[in-house]
N, C-alpha and C positions, 0 to 999 in steps of 0.2 A: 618210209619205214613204217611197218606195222606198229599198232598201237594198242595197249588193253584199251578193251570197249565193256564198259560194267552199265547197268542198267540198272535202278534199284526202282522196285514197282511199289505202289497201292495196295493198301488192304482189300483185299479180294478172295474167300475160298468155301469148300466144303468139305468141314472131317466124316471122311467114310465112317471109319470105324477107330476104334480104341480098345486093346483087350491088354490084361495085365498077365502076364505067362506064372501059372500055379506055383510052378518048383523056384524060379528065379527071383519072383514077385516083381520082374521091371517090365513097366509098360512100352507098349507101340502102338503109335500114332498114324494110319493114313490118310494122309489130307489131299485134297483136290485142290490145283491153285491155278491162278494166272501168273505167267512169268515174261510176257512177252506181248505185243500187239503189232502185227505188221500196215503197211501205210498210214502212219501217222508219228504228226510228230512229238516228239515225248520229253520230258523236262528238262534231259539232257543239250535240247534240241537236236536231238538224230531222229534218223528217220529208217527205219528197214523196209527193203521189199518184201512181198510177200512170195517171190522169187529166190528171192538169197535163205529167206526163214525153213521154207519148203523142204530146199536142197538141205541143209544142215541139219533138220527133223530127221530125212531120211537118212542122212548120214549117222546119224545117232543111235538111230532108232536098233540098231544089232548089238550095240554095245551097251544099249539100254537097259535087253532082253537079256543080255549077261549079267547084269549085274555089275559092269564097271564103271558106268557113270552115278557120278556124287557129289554130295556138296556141302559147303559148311556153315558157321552160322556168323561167317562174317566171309571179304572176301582175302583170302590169302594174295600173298608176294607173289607165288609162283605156283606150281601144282599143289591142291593140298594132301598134308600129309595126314597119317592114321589118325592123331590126336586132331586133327583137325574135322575129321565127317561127323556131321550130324542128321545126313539124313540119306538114302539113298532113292534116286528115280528110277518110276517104275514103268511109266509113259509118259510121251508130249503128245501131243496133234494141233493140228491149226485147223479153224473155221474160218467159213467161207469168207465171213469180217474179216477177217485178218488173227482175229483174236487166239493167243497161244496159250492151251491150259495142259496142264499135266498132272498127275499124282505121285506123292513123293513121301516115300515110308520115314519117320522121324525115329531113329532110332537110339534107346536107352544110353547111346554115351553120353561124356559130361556135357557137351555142347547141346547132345540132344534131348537130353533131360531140361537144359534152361528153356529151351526153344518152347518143349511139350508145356513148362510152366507156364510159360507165357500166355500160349494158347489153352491152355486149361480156367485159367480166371482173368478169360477176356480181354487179354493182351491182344496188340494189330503188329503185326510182323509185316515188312518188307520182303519179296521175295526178289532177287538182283541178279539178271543173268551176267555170262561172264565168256569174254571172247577175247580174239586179236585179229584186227585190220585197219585199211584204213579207209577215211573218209573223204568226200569233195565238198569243199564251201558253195552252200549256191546262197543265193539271194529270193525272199519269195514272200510275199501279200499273204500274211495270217491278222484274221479282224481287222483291217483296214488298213493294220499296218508291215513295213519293212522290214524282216527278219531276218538275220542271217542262220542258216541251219546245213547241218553235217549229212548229205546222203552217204550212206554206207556203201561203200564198195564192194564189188564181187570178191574179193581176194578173203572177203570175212570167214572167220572160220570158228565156230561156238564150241566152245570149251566144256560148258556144263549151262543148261536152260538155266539155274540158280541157286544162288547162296542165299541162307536170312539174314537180313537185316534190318534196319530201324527205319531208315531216310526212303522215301519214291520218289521214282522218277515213270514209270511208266503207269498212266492212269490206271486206278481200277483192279491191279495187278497185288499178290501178297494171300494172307494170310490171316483170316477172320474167324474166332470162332462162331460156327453153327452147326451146335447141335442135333440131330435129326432124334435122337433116340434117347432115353438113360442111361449112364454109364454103368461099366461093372459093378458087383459091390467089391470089388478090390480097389476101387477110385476113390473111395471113402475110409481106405483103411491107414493104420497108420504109418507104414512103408511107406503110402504118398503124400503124404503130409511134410516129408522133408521135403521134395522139390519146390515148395514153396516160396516165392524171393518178395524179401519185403524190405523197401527200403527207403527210407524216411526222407532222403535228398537226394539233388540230382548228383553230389559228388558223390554222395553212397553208390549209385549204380556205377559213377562214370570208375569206380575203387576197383571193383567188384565186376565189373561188364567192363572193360575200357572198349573192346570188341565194336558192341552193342551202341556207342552212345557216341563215337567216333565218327559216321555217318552226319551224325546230328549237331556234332560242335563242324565237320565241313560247310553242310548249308547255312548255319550259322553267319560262318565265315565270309560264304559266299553273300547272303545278305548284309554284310556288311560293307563289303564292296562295293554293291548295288547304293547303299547310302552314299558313302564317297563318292561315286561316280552323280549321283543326285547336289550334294552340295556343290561338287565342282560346276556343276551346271548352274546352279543358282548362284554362286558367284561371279560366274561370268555372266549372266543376266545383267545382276547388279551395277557391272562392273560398266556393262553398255546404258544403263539406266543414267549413269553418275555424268557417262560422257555426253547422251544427249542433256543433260542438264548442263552442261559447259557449254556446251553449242548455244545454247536457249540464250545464256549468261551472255555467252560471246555474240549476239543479236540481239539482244536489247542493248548493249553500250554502242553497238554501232548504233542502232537508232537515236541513242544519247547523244551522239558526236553528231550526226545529220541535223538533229532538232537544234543545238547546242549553235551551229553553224544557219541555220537559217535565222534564228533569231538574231545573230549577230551582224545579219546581212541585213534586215528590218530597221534594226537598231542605225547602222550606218545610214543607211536611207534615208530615215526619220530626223537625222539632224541635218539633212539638207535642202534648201527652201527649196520651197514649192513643191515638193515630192508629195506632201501629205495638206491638203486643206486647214486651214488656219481658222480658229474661231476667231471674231473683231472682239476685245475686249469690251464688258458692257461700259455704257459711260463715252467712250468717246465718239460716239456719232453730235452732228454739227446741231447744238439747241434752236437754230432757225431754219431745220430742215422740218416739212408736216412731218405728222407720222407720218404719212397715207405714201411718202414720194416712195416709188421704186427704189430698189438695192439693183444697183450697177455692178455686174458680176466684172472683177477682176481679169485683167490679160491672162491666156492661157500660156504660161511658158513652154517653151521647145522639151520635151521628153529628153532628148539627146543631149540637152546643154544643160540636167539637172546635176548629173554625177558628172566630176571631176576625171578626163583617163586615166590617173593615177590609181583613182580610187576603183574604177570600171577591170583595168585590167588584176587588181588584186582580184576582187570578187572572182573572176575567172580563174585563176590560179587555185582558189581558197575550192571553188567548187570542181573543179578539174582534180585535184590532190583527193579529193573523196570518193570522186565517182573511180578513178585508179584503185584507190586505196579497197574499196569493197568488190571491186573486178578482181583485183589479185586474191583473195581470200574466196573468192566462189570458185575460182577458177583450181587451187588451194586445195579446196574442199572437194573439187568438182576428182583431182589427181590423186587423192587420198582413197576416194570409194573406188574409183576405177583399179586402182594397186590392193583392194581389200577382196576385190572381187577377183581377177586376175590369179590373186594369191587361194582362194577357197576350192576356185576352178581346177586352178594344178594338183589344191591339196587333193579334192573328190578323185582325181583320176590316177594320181602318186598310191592310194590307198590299195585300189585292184594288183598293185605290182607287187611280186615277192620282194623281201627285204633289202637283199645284198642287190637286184636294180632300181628300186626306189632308191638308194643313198645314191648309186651314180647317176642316176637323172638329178636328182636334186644338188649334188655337184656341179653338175652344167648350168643348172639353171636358176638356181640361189647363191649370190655370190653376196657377201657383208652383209646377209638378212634380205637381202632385198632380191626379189624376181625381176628376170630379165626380160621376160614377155611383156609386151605395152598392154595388148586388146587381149580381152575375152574370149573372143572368136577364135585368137591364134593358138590358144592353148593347147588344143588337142591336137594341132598340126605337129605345133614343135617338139610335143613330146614323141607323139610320132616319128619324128626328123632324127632327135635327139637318142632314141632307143635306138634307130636302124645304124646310126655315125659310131652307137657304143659297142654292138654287136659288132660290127665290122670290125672295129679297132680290139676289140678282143679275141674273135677269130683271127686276125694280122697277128697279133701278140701270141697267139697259140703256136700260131704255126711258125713263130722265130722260134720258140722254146724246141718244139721238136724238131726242127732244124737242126739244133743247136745240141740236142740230144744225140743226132747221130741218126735220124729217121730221112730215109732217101726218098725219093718221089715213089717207089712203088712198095710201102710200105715194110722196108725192112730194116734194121737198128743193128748198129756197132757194138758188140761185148765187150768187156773188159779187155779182152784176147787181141782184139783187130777182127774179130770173125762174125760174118753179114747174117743172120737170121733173121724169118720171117714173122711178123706180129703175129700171136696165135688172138683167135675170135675173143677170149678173156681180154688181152692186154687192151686190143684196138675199144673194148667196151669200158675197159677202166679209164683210159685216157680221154672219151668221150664223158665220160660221168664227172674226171676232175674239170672238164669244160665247163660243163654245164654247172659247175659250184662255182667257176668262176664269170658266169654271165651267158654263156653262149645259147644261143637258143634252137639251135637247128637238131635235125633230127639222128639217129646215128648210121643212116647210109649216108645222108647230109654232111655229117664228121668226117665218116670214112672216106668219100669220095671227094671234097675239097679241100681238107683240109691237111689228112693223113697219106691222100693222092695214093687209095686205096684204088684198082680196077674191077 
């Protein structure tokens, strides 16, 4: 479905001229502006050809020369109406860059009186073109990084090169006073001195303009989503921060229980002769031995017959139970990251799918929170596996409904009456489009010919 596509550009212009009419005393304004930039991508992140710009220039361009393309000082709902123009276009063209400029007479109604104001004491106006079409999502490397951005589709179709406004969106584009010359001395009389807006706060204008200052409470808005979507990120940072500090927490008490237990094994040891070297208390050596006689190193006892097997096979028990005990928790940990990854993997590729087959893949394949894929590797298979199983069974499912409708093999349907008619081009196209809302992916001679067993 087509879409408004508004563009709101940058201060950018040059007033031709400005003369105030003797008998009326209301002035007009022609200004030079940029309203447009083809290849490139613009705040909105769209991006025009300079193919699609071209075409709609020249498409324009006779109705230009009439005098019925216009525009206002904000963007209206739908065409604008008389109380709405403030300014009428007098030419577009596009340069070799891309770059789209025009001149556009501002004329003395109310709207165009504020505009003139504005640009008379140095005000920067937005200039905002204003179409309907639609766009394709692509994916694409700006400054280093991953963007996602709207190419405009051929089906575009520009409504008016632009309306004024506050907020840009296409660089460099809008509305600057400069000067070239000095103005009438009717620009200093006191006729023009009412158009002058002075207004002390921002609610004063948004009172007074709400038009004007609407553009500006949107990007507002928009930056402030930009923040929430930032805390939500630093939260979940956090949130990973807190859990490696548990892990850290949960690896030193193991190490507490490892040390905790070797010492206890030391300990038992230690109270069993001969395990550990014995100093001789001083004093009891024999008073009629020299000093000078040799120490007679004691029998070396059997290794094997210092512990007890009672006490031997605890030990093994006691060190067996731990070396378990930290195999299950790696092992634990090891099933935890493989299901975290598993699950990021499905999400990155679930993300590319329109809505209504993202839920039914993730029907299949998220069952109590938890993903049925073991490995990483399998991911992209099974969703694969899983999209062709959901397609089939909703083509199956289509074609019981029209069964059931009363559509025979070569494409003809029961009336109310009893009486067989043939699906005209319309019907067989509608009933392909409720497919495709309902999942189907094939194309509509692909419909017609398997499924409506069109010839």
């Amino acid at each position: 479905m087509k879409q408004a596509l508004l563009e709101f550009s940058a201060p950018k212009c040059k007033i031709l001229e400005e003369v105030v009419d003797e008998n009326s005393k209301e002035r007009v304004m022609r200004v030079e502006v940029k309203w447009q930039h083809a290849g490139i991508i613009n705040g909105n992140r769209r991006r025009y050809s300079k193919e699609i710009l071209a075409r709609e220039i020249a498409r324009l361009t006779p109705m230009i020369e009439a005098g019925s393309v216009m525009g206002a000082s904000y963007h209206p709902q739908n065409d604008a109406e008389v109380d709405d123009v403030s300014h009428i276009w007098e030419s577009v063209k596009m340069a070799e860059d891309g770059e789209c400029t025009g001149v556009v007479k501002v004329l003395p109604t109310e709207r165009g009186r504020n505009a003139q104001a504005i640009i008379k004491y140095g005000g920067h106006i937005g200039m905002s073109s204003r179409g309907f079409g639609t766009t394709t999502r692509k994916e694409e490397v700006v400054d280093g990084k991953k963007v996602m951005i709207d190419e405009i589709n051929p089906d575009f179709q520009l409504k008016s090169p632009g309306d004024f406004v506050l907020t840009p969106s296409v660089p460099d584009a809008g509305v600057r006073r400069m000067l070239e010359s000095r103005l009438n001395d009717g620009m200093d009389s006191e006729d023009s001195k009412g158009d002058t807006m002075s207004y002390r706060t921002l609610e004063d204008l948004r009172t007074a303009q709400p038009e004007l200052v609407k553009p500006l409470d949107d990007e507002i808005n928009s930056l402030k989503e930009e923040v929430k979507g930032l805390k939500e990120q630093l939260t979940t940072a956090l949130d990973e921060i807190t859990s490696l500090k548990e892990k850290v927490t949960s690896f030193e008490k193991d190490v507490q229980v490892v040390s905790e237990g070797i010492r206890n094994a030391i300990s038992v040891l230690g109270k069993l002769p001969g395990v550990f070297e014995e100093e001789e208390p001083a004093g009891t050596s024999d008073p009629g031995t020299p000093a000078t006689a040799p120490v007679v190193a004691p029998p070396v006892a059997d290794p094997n017959k210092l512990v007890p097997d009672a006490e031997k096979e605890a030990l093994k028990v006691e060190i067996a139970t731990l070396k378990a005990e930290k195999e299950a928790k790696a092992q634990a940990e090891a099933q935890a990251a493989n299901e975290k990854a598993v699950t990021e993997a499905l999400k990155g590729i679930l993300e590319k799918e329109i809505p209504e087959y993202k839920k039914l893949i993730e029907a299949e394949l998220i069952k109590d929170g938890k993903c049925l894929i073991e490995k990483v590797e399998d991911v992209a298979a099974k969703v694969t596996s899983t999209k062709e199983a959901i397609s089939t069974r909703i083509a199956e499912e289509e074609k019981s409904k029209i069964r059931a409708t009363g559509t025979d093999d070569k494409g003809h349907i029961t009336d109310p009456e009893g009486k067989s008619k043939r699906l005209t081009e319309e019907e067989v196209k509608s009933r392909w489009e409720a497919a495709l809302k309902a999942g189907y992916k094939g194309t509509l001679e692909k419909y017609s010919r398997d499924v409506l067993k069109l010839k």
